[in-house]
C-alpha positions as CSV (number, residue, x, y, z in Angstrom):
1,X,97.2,104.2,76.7
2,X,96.7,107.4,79.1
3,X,96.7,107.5,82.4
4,X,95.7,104.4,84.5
5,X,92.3,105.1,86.3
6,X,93.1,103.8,89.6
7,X,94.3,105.2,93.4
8,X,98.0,105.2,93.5
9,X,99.9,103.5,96.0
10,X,99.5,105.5,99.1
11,X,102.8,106.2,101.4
12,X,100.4,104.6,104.4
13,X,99.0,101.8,102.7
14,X,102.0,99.6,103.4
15,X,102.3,100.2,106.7
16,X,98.8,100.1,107.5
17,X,98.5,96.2,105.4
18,X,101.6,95.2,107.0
19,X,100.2,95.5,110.7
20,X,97.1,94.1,109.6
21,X,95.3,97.1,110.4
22,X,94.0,97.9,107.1
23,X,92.7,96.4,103.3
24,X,95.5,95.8,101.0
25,X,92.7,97.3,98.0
26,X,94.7,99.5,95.5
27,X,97.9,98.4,96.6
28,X,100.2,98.6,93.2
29,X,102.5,95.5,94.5
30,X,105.0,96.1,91.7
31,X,105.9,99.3,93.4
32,X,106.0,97.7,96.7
33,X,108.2,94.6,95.5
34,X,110.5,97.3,94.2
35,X,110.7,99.2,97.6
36,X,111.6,96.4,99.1
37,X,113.9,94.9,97.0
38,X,115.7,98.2,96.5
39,X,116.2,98.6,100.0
40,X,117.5,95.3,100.3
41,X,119.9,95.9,97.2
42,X,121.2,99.3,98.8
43,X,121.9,97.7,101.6
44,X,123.7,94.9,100.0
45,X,125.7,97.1,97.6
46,X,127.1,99.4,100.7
47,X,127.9,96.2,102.7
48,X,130.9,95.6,99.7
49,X,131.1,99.2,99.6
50,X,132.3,99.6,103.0
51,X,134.9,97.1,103.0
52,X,135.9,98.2,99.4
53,X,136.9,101.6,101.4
54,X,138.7,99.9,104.0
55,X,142.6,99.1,102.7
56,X,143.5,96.7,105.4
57,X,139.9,94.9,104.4
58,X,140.5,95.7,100.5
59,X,143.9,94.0,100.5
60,X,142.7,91.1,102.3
61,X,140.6,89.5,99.5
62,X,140.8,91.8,96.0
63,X,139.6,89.1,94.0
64,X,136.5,88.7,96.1
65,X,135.8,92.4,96.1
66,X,136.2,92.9,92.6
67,X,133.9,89.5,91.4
68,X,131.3,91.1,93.7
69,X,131.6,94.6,92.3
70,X,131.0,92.5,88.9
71,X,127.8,90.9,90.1
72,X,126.3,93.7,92.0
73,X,126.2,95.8,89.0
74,X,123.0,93.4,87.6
75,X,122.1,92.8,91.8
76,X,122.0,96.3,93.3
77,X,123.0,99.0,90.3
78,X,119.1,99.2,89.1
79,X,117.8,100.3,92.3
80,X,118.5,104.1,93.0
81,X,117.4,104.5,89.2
82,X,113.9,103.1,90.2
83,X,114.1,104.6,93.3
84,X,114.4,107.9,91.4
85,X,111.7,106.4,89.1
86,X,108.6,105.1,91.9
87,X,108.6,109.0,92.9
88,X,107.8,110.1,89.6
89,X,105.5,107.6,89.0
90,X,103.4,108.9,91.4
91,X,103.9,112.3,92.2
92,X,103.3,113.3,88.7
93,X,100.3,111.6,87.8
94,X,98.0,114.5,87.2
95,X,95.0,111.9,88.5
96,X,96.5,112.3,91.9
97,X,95.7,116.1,93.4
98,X,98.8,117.6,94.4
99,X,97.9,120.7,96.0
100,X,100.6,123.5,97.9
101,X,99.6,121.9,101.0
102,X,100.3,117.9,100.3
103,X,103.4,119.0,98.5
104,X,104.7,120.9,101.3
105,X,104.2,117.7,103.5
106,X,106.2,116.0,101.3
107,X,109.0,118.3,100.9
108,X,108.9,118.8,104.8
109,X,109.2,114.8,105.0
110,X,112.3,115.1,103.1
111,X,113.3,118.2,105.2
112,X,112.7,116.8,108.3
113,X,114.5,113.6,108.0
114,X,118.0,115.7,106.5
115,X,117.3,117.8,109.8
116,X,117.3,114.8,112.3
117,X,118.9,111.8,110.9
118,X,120.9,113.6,108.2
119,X,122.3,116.7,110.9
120,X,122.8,113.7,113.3
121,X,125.1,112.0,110.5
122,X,127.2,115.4,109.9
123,X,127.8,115.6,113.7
124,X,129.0,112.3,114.3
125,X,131.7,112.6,111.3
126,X,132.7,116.1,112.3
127,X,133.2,114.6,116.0
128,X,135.0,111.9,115.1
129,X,137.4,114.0,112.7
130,X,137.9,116.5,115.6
131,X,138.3,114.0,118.6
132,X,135.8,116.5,120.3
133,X,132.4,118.1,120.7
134,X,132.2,122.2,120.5
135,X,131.0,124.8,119.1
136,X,133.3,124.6,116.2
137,X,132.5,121.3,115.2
138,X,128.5,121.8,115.7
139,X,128.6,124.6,113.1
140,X,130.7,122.4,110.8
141,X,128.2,120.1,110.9
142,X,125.3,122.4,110.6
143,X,127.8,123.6,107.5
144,X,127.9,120.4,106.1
145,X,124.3,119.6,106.1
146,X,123.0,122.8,104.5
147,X,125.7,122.3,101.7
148,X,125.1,118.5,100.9
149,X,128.0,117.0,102.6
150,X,126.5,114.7,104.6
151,X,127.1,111.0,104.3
152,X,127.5,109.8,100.8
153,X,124.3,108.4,100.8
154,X,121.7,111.0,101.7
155,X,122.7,112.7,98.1
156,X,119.4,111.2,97.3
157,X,117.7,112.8,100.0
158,X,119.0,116.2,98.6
159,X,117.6,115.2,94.8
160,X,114.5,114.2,96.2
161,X,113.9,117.2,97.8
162,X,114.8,119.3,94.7
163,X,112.4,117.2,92.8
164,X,109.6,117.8,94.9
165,X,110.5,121.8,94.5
166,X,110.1,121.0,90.4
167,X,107.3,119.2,90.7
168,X,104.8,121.6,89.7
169,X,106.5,122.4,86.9
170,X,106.8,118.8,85.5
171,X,103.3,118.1,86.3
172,X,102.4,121.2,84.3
173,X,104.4,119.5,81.3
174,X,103.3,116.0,81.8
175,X,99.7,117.1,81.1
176,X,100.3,119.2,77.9
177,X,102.4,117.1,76.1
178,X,101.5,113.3,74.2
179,X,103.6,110.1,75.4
180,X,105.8,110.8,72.4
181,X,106.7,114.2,73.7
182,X,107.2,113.0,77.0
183,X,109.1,110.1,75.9
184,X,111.5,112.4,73.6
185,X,111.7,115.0,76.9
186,X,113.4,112.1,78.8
187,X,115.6,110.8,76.3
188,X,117.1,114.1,75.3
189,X,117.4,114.8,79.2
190,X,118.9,111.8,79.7
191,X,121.5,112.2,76.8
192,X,122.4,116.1,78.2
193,X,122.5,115.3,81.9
194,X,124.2,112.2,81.7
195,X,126.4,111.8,78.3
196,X,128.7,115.0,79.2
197,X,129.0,113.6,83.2
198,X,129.9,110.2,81.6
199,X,132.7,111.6,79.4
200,X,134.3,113.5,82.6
201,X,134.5,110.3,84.4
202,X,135.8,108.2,81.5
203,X,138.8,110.9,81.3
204,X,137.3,111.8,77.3
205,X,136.0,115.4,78.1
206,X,137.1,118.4,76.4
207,X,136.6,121.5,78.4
208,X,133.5,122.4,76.9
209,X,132.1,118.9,77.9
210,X,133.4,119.9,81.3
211,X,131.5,123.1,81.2
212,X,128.4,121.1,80.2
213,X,128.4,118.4,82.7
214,X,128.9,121.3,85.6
215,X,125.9,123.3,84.0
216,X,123.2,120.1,83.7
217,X,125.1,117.2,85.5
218,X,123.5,118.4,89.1
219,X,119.8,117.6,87.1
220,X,120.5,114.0,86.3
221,X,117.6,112.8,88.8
222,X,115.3,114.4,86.7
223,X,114.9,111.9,83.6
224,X,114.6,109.4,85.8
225,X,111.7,111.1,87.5
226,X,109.7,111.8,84.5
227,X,111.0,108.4,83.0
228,X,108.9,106.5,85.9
229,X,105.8,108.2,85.0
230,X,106.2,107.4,81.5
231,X,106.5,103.6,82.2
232,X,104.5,103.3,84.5
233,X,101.1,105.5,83.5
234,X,102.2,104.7,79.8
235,X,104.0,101.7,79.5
236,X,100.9,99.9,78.8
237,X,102.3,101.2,75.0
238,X,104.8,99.1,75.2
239,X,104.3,96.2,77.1
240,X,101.5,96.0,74.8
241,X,103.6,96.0,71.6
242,X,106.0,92.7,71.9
243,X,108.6,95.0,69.4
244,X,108.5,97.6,71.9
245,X,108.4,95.5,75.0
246,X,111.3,93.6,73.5
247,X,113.2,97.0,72.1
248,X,113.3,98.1,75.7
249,X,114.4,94.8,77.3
250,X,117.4,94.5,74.4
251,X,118.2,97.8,74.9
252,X,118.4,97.2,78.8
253,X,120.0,93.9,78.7
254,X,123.1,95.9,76.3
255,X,123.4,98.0,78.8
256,X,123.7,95.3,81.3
257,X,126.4,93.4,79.6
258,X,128.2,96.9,78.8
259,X,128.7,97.9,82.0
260,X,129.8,94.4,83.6
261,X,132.5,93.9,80.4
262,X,133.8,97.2,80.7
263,X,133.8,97.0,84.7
264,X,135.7,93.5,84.2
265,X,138.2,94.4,81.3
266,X,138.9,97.9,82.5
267,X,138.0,98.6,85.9
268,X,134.9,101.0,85.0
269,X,132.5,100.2,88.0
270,X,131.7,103.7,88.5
271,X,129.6,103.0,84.9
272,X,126.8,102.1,87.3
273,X,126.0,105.4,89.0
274,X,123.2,106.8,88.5
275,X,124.8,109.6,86.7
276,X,126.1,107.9,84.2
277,X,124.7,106.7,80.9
278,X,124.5,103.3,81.3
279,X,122.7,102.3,83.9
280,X,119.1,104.8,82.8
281,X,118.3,101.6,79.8
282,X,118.8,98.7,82.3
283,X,116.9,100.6,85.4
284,X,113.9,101.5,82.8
285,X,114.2,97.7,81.3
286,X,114.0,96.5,85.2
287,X,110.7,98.9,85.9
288,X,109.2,97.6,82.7
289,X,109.6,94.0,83.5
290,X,108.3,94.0,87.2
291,X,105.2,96.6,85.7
292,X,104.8,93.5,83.7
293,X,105.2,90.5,85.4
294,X,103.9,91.6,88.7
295,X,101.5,94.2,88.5
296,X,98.7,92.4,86.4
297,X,98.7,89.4,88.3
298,X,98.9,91.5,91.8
299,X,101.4,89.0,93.3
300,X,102.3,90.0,96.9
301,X,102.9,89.4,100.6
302,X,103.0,91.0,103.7
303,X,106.4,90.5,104.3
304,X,107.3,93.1,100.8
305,X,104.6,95.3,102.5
306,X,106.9,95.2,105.9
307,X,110.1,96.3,104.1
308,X,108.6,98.6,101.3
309,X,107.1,100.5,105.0
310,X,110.4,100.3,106.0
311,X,112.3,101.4,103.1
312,X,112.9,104.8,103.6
313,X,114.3,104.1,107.3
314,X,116.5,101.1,106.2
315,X,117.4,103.5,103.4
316,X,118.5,106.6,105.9
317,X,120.1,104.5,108.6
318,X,121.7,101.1,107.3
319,X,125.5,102.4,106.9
320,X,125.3,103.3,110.3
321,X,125.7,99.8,111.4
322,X,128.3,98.8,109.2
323,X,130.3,101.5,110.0
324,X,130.2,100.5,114.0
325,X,131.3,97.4,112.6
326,X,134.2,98.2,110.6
327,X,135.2,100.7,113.3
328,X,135.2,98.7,116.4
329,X,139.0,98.8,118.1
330,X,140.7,96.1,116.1
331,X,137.7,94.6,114.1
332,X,139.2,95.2,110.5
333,X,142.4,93.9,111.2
334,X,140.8,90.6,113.1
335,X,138.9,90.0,109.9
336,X,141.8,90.9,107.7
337,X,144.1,88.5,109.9
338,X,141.9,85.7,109.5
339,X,143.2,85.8,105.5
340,X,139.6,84.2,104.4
341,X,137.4,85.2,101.9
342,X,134.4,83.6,104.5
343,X,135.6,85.5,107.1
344,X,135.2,88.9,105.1
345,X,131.8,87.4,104.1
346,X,130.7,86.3,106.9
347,X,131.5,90.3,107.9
348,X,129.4,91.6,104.9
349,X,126.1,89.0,106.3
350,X,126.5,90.5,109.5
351,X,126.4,94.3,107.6
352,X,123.0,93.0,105.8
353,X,121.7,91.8,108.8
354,X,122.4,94.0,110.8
355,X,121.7,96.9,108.7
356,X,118.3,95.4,107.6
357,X,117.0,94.5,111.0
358,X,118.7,97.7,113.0
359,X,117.2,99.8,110.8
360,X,114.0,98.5,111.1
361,X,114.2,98.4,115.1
362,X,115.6,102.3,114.6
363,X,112.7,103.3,112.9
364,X,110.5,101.6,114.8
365,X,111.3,103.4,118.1
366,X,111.7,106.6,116.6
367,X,107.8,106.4,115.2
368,X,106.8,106.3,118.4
369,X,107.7,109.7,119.2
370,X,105.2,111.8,117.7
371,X,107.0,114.3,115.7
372,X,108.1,111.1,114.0
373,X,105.6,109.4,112.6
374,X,104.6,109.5,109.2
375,X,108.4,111.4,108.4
376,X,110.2,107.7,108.2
């Protein structure tokens, strides 16, 4: 089917439903249950993250770490993918005007957040590497942000900024060429963005390969992007057609099991990231099945409306709070000392927790100052 005659989700509607301030009318709830839970599954895959990068923590329970890595890849993996997928949903939906003006707000969002938040991040790194606050270390981090070496995170930010700069251009494709065309587009930018990047990290690239994945790896978030319009303006084409619908969910469920056996037998986590080949089938079979099961019957509740609000916020800030954590005089080896896989989870709770609900109360101070609101 073409595109979907309806209002798309709007950035405010969430926030304005969540406060009870406004109609919940036109929400699309799939979209919102996906913020949310993608913020929540960020948060939870950073919270194993972070002691997976601490040795004293690492070496204190392996075998927990490593069963978590295992399950997190079907818990948290999907969620930049979709992430990457929401945006395209709806920015390139040509029944959604997208003048200079609205995309400039949008990129300035982006902008603005990498400015505060993001310069912010650089500063307190280059501090804490140089015991000190100068001149020299304010320009390193200024360095830093303008060249994308911020916290490992806020790559996305960076991707979703040069997204929004391609935007016109994709919308200009997405409205001359059929769902087949569209379809084949992502699929043979999938395959060239991510197969040549794939092969680097596996150790199986010749130096042409290498080559390759330097000249198109950088554009991986773009399939993604134009993969969430496809599914979610036309995937009425295939949840529609059982076969289809059942194509994609085998396809994603391969994927799945892929990536956890070969994470399990040989120690290839890093199969999950984004910019690898794996993980684009199971993120598109995850999109498809909450377009499905949630989206027709409109299933929703305020509290999915709070934290899809919230998403971007918990997003930006959450590692900030496990990182105080971990770094507190003595913490890591008081946990490690305790020689208790409850005591290293009772550390990763207090991560989630503290990175859900911190974030939130960040973000919801920040909104109050003016230049603020409506950036986070």
């Amino acid at each position: 089917m073409g595109s979907r005659k309806r209002r798309p989700a709007q950035e405010g509607d969430a926030a304005a439903a969540s406060r009870g301030g406004g109609s919940m009318r036109g929400t699309i709830w799939y979209l919102q249950w996906l913020r949310a839970l993608g913020a929540l599954a960020i948060v939870l895959l950073h919270a194993v993250r972070t002691l997976e990068l601490r040795p004293v923590l690492l070496a204190a329970a392996p075998g927990l770490i490593w069963a978590e890595d295992l399950a997190l890849i079907a818990l948290t993996r999907w969620a930049v993918p979709v992430f990457l997928m929401m945006s395209g949903a709806l920015m390139l939906d040509p029944a959604r005007p997208m003048p200079a003006r609205k995309l400039g707000r949008h990129v300035w969002r982006i902008a603005f957040v990498l400015l505060t938040f993001g310069l912010a991040f650089c500063l307190m790194e280059a501090v804490f590497d140089a015991r000190t606050l100068d001149g020299q270390v304010l320009a390193t981090a200024v360095l830093n942000l303008l060249t994308g070496h911020s916290w490992d995170h806020l790559w996305y930010l960076y991707a979703t900024l040069g997204l929004y700069l391609a935007t016109p251009a994709l919308r200009w494709l997405v409205r001359r060429l059929p769902w087949e065309g569209l379809a084949l587009v992502c699929l043979v930018g999938w395959v060239l963005c991510c197969g040549p990047r794939t092969l680097v990290l596996a150790g199986r690239a010749g130096p042409g390969t290498v080559v390759l994945a330097d000249a198109l790896g950088w554009a991986f978030p773009a399939p993604y992007y134009l993969a969430g319009y496809v599914l979610h303006h036309d995937g009425g084409r295939l949840a529609r057609s059982a076969v289809r619908r059942g194509l994609v969910y085998a396809l994603g469920l391969a994927s799945l099991v892929a990536m956890t056996w070969l994470a399990a037998a040989r120690g290839m986590v890093w199969l999950g990231l984004p910019e690898c080949l794996a993980i684009m089938p199971y993120g598109a079979a995850f999109f498809l099945a909450a377009r499905r099961l949630l989206d027709a019957r409109q299933v929703g509740a305020r509290w999915i409306l709070t934290l899809a609000d919230y998403s971007m916020g918990i997003y930006v800030i959450h590692p900030l709070f496990a990182h105080v954590l971990v770094l507190l005089p003595g913490m890591d080896q008081a946990f490690a000392a305790a020689g208790s896989p409850l005591a290293l989870l009772a550390l990763q709770v207090a991560m989630v927790l503290a990175g859900v609900f911190g974030s939130i109360l960040v973000t919801r101070s920040v909104r109050r100052i003016p230049v603020f609101r409506g950036k986070i």
